[in-house]
C-alpha positions in Angstrom: 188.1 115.8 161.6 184.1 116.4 161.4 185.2 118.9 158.4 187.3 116.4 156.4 185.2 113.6 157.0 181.9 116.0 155.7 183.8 117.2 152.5 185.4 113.9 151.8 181.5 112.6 151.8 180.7 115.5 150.1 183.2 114.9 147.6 182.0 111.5 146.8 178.3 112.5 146.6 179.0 114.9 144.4 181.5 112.4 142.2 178.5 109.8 142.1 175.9 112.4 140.9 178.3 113.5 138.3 178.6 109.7 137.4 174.8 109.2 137.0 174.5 112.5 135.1 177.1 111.1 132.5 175.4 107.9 132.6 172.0 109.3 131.9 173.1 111.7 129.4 174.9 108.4 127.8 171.6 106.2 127.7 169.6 109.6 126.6 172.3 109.7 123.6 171.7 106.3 122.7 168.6 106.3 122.4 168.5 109.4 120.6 170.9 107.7 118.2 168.6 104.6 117.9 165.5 106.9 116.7 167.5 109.2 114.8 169.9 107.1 113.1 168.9 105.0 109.8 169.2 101.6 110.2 169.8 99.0 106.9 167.1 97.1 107.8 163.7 96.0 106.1 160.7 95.3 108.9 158.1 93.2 107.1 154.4 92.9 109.0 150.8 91.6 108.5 148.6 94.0 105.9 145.1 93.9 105.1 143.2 91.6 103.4 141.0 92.8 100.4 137.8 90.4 99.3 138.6 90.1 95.7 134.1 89.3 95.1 133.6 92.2 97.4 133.3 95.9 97.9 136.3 98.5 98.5 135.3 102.4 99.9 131.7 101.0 98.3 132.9 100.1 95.2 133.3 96.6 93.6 137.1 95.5 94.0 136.8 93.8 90.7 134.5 95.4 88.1 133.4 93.2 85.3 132.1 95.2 81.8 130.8 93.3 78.5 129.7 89.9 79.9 127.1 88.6 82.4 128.4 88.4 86.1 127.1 86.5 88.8 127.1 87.4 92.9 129.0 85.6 95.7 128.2 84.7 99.1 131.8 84.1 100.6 135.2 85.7 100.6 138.3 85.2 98.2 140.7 87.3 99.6 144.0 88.4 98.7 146.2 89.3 101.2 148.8 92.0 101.8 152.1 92.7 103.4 153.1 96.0 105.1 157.0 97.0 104.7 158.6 99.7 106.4 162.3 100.9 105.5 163.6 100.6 102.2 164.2 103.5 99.7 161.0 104.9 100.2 161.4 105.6 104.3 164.4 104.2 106.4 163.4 102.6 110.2 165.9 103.2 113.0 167.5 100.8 115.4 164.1 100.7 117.8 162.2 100.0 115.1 164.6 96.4 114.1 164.8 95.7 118.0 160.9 95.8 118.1 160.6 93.4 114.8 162.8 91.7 116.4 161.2 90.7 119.4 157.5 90.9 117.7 156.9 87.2 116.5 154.5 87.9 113.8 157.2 90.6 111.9 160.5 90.0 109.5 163.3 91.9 109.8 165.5 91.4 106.7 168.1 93.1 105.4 167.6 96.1 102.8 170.0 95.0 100.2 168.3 91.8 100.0 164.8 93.2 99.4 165.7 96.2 97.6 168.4 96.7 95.1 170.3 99.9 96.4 170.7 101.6 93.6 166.9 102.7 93.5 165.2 105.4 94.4 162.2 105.5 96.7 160.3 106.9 93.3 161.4 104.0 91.4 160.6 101.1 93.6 157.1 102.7 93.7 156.9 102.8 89.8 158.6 99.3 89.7 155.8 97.9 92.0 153.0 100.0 90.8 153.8 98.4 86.9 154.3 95.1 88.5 150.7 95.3 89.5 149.5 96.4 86.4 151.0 93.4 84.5 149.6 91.0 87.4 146.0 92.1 87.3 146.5 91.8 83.3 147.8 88.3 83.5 145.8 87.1 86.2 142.3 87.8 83.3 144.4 86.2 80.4 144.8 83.3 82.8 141.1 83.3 84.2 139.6 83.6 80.4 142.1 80.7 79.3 140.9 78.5 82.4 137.0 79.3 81.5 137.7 78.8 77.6 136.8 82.2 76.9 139.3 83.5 73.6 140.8 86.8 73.8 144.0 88.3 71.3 147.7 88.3 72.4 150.2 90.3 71.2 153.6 89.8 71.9 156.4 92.4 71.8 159.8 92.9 72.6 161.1 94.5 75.6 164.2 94.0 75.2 167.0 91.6 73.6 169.7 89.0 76.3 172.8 89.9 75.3 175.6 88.1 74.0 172.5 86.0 72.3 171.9 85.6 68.3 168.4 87.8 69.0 170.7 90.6 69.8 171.0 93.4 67.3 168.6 91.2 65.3 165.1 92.1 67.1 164.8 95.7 68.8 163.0 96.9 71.4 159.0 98.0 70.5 159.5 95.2 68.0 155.5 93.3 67.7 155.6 89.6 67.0 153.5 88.9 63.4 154.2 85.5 62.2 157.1 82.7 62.6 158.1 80.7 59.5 154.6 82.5 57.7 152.5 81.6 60.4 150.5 83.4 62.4 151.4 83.9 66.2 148.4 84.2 68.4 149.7 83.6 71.8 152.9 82.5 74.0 152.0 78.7 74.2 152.1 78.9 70.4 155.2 81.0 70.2 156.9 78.2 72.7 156.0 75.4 71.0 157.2 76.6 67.6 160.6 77.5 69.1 160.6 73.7 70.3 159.6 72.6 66.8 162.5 74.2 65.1 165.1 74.1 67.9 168.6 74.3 66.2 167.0 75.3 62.8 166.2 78.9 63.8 162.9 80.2 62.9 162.5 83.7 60.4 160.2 85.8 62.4 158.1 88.3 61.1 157.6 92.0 63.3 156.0 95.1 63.0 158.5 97.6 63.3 157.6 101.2 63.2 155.8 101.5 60.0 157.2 98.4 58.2 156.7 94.7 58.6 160.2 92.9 58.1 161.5 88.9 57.8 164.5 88.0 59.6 166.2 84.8 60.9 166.5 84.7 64.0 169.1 81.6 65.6 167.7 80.2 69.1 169.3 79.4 72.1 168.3 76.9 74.8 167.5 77.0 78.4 169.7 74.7 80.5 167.5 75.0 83.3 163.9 73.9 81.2 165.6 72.8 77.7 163.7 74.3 76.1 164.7 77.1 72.9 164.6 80.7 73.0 164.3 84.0 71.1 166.7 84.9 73.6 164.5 88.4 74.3 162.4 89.6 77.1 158.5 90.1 75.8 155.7 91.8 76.8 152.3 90.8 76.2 149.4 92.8 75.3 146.2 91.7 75.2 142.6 92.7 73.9 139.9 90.7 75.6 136.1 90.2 75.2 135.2 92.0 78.0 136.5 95.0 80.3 138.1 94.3 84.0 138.8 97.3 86.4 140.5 96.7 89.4 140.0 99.5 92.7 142.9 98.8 94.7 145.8 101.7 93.5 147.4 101.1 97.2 148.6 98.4 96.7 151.6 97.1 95.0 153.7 94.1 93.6 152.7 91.0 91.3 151.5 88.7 94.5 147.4 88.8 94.3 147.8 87.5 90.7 146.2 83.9 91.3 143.3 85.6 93.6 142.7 88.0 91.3 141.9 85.0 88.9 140.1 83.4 90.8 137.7 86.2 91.6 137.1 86.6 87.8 136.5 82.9 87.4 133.7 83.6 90.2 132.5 86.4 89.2 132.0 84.5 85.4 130.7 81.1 86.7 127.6 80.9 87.7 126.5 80.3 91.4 129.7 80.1 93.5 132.5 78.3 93.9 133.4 79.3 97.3 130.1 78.8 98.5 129.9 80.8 102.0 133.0 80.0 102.9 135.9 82.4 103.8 139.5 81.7 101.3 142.7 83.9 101.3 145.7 83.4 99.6 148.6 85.0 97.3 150.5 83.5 94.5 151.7 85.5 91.3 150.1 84.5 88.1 151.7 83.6 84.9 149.0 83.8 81.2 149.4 80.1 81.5 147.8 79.7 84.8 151.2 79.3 86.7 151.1 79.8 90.7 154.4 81.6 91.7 155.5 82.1 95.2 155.8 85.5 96.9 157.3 87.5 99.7 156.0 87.6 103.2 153.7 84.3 103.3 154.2 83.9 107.2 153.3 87.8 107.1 150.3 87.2 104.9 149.3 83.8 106.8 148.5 85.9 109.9 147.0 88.8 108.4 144.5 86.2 106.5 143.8 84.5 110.5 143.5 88.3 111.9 140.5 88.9 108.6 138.7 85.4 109.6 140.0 83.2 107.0 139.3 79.5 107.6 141.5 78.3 104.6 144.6 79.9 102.9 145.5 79.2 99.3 149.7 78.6 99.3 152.1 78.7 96.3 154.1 75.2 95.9 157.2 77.7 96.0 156.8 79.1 99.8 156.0 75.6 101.6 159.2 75.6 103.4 158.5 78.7 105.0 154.6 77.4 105.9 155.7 74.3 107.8 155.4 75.4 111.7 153.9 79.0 111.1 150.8 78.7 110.5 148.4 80.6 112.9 145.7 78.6 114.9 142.3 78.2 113.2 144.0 78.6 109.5 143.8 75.2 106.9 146.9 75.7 104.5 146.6 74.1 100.7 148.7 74.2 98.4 148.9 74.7 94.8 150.8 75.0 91.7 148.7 76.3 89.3 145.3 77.9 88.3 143.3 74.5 88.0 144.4 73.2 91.7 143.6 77.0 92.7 140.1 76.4 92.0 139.6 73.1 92.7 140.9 73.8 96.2 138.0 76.9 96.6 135.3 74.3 95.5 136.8 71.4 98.4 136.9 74.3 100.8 133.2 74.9 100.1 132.0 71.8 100.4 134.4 71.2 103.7 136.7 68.4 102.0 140.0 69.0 101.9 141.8 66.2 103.5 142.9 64.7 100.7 144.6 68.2 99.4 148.0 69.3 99.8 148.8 71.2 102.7 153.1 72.1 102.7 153.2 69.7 105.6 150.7 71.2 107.6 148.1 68.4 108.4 
């Protein structure tokens, strides 16, 4: 009776460590899997910010060649975002649960951040060229602001199908005159296009080695009404001075309006942002357009983490401001160039109630 009863107790100890062995082994699988195992998932968190008047690894970010430059006291910083997953490094199921639970991170998707047909390699390319064109755009729009003249070329990247520019204008194609005048800039372009609407305008181009006439019919835009070569162009400019930017890390079109602003600075004498410490992000458009950006909420903390008192915000990302923004931080925002600055000169003088602030104040 002793016997059965011990091996009937021994039976079941044995059957409950066999039971917690399989469990363990189970919960050591998982977790396995959840490091191992790529997840579809984009984790987006707070980056650096960069002082676009300052230094980076002791050299100036911004480097102004071929006109007279003037110091700052404060900071006019853009601000970053870091992204892990994606093309260029997949995160695994721990790392979503931990964006997940971490306030201050995004977890998105992959196939709505990335298009998933690209490689690693070419999202890099795609952002590194995107940066390029930025910083390029950002001192076409700072030199326009200050009244300083500079030379735009336009050419063509690349005709819209199914539109009467199709076949008509090739790629590499360099804009020379429209209806025998000359075309110095977009703005120009635009308005002639507006000017001749249904007409059609005969556009002169350098192609190759020969300069050729040819009638080109517009469409219109039924989002702006506006006409339309109905091609994708790429300007090109030669300015009156030299800009270099030292900041190959990072990536994207999104410190476009800081950038500007930190030539304006660097151009105007005395300065505009006084002592005071402004970040932002906003793309840029030639024209002085602000354009809104991924990862504000992101970029909104990083900007508080640096020491910022005031953030510069695109018109386009106020809905996801309202009820993120970090203790200490004064939002504005602005639509273009102009309100960019005036906004730095309110924020040095400490008067910006009567600016716009996405519903923050």
């Amino acid at each position: 009776m002793r016997s059965t009863d011990g091996t009937t107790r021994w039976s079941r100890s044995r059957k409950k460590r066999s039971l917690e062995s399989v469990s363990l082994m189970g919960t050591a699988a998982l977790l396995i899997a959840g490091v191992v195992i790529p997840a579809p998932f984009v984790i987006e968190s707070s980056g650096p910010t960069f002082n676009t008047v300052g230094q980076f690894e002791d050299r100036e970010l911004v480097r102004i060649d071929g006109a007279q430059t003037y110091p700052s006291e404060g900071n006019l910083d853009l601000t970053t975002v870091y992204v892990k997953g994606g093309p260029s490094g997949h995160v695994n199921a721990v790392n979503v649960l931990m964006g997940w639970l971490n306030p201050s991170d995004t977890v998105l998707p992959q196939d709505t951040v990335y298009d998933p047909t690209l490689t690693g390699q070419e999202v890099d390319d795609s952002n590194a060229a995107a940066m390029q064109t930025s910083q390029e755009d950002s001192v076409a729009a700072a030199l326009d602001y200050l009244d300083k003249p500079f030379k735009t070329t336009l050419q063509v990247h690349a005709s819209i199908p199914d539109t009467p520019a199709d076949g008509v204008l090739e790629p590499g194609d360099t804009l020379v005159a429209m209806n025998a005048e000359d075309i110095t800039e977009l703005d120009q372009l635009r308005d002639g296009l507006d000017e001749a609407g249904d007409q059609g305008v005969d556009l002169t181009v350098k192609r190759g080695d020969e300069t050729v006439t040819r009638h080109v019919d517009l469409t219109r835009s039924q989002d702006t009404g506006r006409w339309q070569l109905g091609v994708y162009l790429i300007p090109e400019y030669e300015f009156p001075l030299t800009v270099d930017f030292e900041l190959d890390q990072v990536g994207g079109p999104s410190a476009g309006m800081m950038f500007a602003l930190g030539v304006i600075e660097e151009l105007t004498p005395g300065s505009m942002v006084g002592s005071e410490h402004v970040a932002g992000t906003g793309t840029i458009t030639p024209q002085g357009e602000v354009g809104p950006i991924g990862g504000i909420r992101q970029k909104l903390q990083g900007a508080a983490d640096a020491g910022a008192r005031y953030f510069l915000a695109p018109s386009g990302n106020c809905n996801e401001v309202t009820d993120h923004v970090p203790d200490g931080l004064d939002v504005i925002e602005v639509e273009n160039l102009g309100e960019a600055v005036n906004a730095v000169e309110q924020a040095a003088a400490g008067n910006i109630s009567a600016l716009p602030s996405c519903g923050t104040r």
